[in-house]
Residue, then its C-alpha position, 0 to 999 in steps of 0.5 A: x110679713x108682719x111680725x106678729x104672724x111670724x109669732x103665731x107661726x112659731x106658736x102653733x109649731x110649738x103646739x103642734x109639737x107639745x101635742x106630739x109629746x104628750x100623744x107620744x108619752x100616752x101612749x108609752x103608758x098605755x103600753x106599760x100598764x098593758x104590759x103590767x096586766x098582761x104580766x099580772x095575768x100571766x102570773x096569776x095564770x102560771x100555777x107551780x107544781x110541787x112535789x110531795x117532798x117539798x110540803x110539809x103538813x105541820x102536827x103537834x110533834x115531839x122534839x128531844x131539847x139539848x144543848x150545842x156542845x163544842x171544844x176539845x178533847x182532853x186526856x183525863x189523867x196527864x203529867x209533866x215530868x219536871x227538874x227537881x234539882x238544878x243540873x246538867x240533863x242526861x240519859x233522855x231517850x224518849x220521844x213523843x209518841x213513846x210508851x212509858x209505865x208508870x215508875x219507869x226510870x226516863x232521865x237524869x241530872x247530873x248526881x255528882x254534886x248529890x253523891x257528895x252532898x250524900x258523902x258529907x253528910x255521912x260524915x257528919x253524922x258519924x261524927x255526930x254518932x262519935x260525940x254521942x258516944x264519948x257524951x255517953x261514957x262521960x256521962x256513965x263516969x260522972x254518974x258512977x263517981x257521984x255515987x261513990x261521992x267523989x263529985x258533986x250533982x252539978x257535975x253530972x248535971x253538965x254531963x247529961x246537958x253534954x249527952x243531950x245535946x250531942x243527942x240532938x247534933x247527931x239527930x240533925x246530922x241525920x236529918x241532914x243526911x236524908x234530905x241530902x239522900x233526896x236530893x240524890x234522889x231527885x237527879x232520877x226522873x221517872x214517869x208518874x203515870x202510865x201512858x205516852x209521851x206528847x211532847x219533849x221539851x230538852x235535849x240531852x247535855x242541856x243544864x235544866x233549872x229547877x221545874x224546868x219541864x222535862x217531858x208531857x205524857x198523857x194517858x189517851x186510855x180516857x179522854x173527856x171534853x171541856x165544854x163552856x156552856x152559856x148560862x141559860x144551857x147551864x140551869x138544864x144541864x145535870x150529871x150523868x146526861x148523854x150526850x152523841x159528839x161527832x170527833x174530828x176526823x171521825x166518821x161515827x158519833x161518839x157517845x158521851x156522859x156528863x161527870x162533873x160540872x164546875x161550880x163557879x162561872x168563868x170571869x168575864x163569859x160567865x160560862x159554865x163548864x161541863x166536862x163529858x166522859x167520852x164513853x170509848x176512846x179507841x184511837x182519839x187524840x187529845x186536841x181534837x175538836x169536837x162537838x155534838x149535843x146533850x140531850x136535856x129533855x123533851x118538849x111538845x108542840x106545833x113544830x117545823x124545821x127550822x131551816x123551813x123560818x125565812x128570815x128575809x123579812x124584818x119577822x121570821x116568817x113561814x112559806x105557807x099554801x091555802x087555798x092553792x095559793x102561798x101565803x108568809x104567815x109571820x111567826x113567833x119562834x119558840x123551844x128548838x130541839x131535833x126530830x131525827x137529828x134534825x133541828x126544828x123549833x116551835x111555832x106560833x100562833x101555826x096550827x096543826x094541818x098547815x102546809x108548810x114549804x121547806x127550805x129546798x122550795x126557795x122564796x115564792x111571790x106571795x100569791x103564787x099558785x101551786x100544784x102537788x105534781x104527784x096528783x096535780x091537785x092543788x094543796x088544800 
């Protein structure tokens, strides 16, 4: 066989096999496209029922404004009971947890070292008195013999000087006695509030520096919050505005009242704090977390929860239903308050009688068809 019938031979198998390929893959994409539209259809054909809960129909509502609040409680009025004097501690026999009055006797220092201050200075001060006496009566003797005209002025002069100045030792003296009766004082440590004992710092036998801190006490009779608010929250906040805080371990809400508001910024954060009067303390500690939120005002518009804004897209958007079909309708949001202790926010350019779909829906193909299951009807 000649060699180039050989080469027309193996053309026509290539072909043929080209041929087969390209019949082969044709029909792959007939499949798929049928596929794709017989999906379609299906798709188009499916209709999503409903229920009533699941829609909700937007009207111009109105919403109470306020700001987030969160920190922890804190006793209004606190102490710590410190060293006043350097010295071994002794008699301490609260603990945490402990009641105390206010005055009430809780420890001491060691007073050994303050009775003998207290012991000299007595002394010198009777000496002192001493020296005021003897002053005296000379003084008393100069002035009768300068009046008979046995000596001179200048002799009774010197005595006054001397009577003066024992006047003055003796008044030092004295003084020296009263800080020495403080310092004696100073060994007793009394509590300054009413309240309980949070926490005990020394034990008994220790040698306590001076303001080396003894025991803490806090009167739980009045707790408030401290709240850093954001600049922005800040301009909105006045005294004297209600608040609901939800307590720690705590089941109720527990209302609150705005008393005081710092002046001046936090460094850094440029936070603003609030402090809160809790309206009832009955069984609260302080160092519990709280958090609730102050109502400011109220505002109206066209609003919706605001867990119904999907944020899946680069915009915030909305699951609508016209005309039976789900529509994302891309929003701008705007205030947020709550509408029974729920969050929502302002929306626009949405209208009044849109039909909106909540959070519990899930997120539909745009294009869906939906049903009410309670009536069957489609949504308007």
């Amino acid at each position: 066989m000649k060699r180039w019938i050989q080469w027309l031979l193996w053309g026509a198998l290539l072909l043929a096999v080209a041929l087969g390929v390209l019949r082969a893959l044709n029909a792959r994409k007939l499949q798929q496209a049928s596929a794709a539209q017989a999906a379609q259809a299906l798709r188009a054909s499916a209709v999503l029922s409903l229920a009533a809960s699941d829609v909700l129909a937007t009207q111009t509502t109105e919403m109470s404004t306020g700001v987030t609040l969160s920190g922890a409680l804190k006793a209004v009025r606190s102490a710590a009971v410190k060293a006043k004097v350097a010295g071994e501690l002794q008699g301490l026999s609260v603990r945490e947890g402990d009641s105390v009055r206010a005055g009430q006797l809780i420890a001491r220092i060691d007073n050994t070292e303050g009775l003998a201050r207290v012991r000299q200075a007595s002394e010198q001060a009777e000496a002192a008195q001493s020296q005021v006496a003897i002053a005296q009566r000379q003084r008393d003797n100069n002035q009768a013999l300068v009046n008979q005209g046995f000596i001179s002025r200048t002799a009774l002069d010197t005595s006054l000087a001397n009577l003066d100045a024992a006047l003055a030792t003796h008044k030092a003296a004295l003084a020296a006695l009263d800080i020495a009766k403080k310092g004696l004082a100073d060994t007793e440590l009394r509590a300054p509030i009413t309240g309980q004992v949070a926490s005990r710092l020394v034990q008994n036998g220790e040698r306590v520096a001076l303001d080396t801190r003894i025991v803490e006490i806090v009167d739980l009779s009045a707790l408030e919050l401290e709240a850093a608010l954001a600049p922005a929250d800040a301009l909105a906040v006045r005294v004297g505005q209600k608040a609901e805080l939800l307590i720690e371990g705590a089941a109720l809400r527990v209302p609150a009242t705005v008393v005081r508001i710092n002046p001046s910024a936090q460094a850094g954060s440029r936070s603003v704090l609030a402090y809160l009067r809790l309206d009832q303390a009955d069984g609260l500690r302080q160092g519990l977390f709280a958090q609730g939120r102050l109502r400011t005002g109220n505002t109206q518009g066209v609003a919706v929860p605001l867990s119904a804004v999907r944020t899946d897209k680069p915009q915030p958007y909305l699951q609508l239903v016209r005309a039976g079909k789900v529509v994302h309708q891309t929003v701008a949001l705007g205030a947020r308050g709550q509408v029974q202790d729920e969050d929502w926010v302002a929306v626009e350019p949405l209208q009044a009688g849109e039909q909106v779909l909540r959070v519990g829906v899930g997120a539909l193909r745009e294009g869906t068809s939906v049903t009410l299951a309670s009536t069957g009807a489609k949504p308007q």
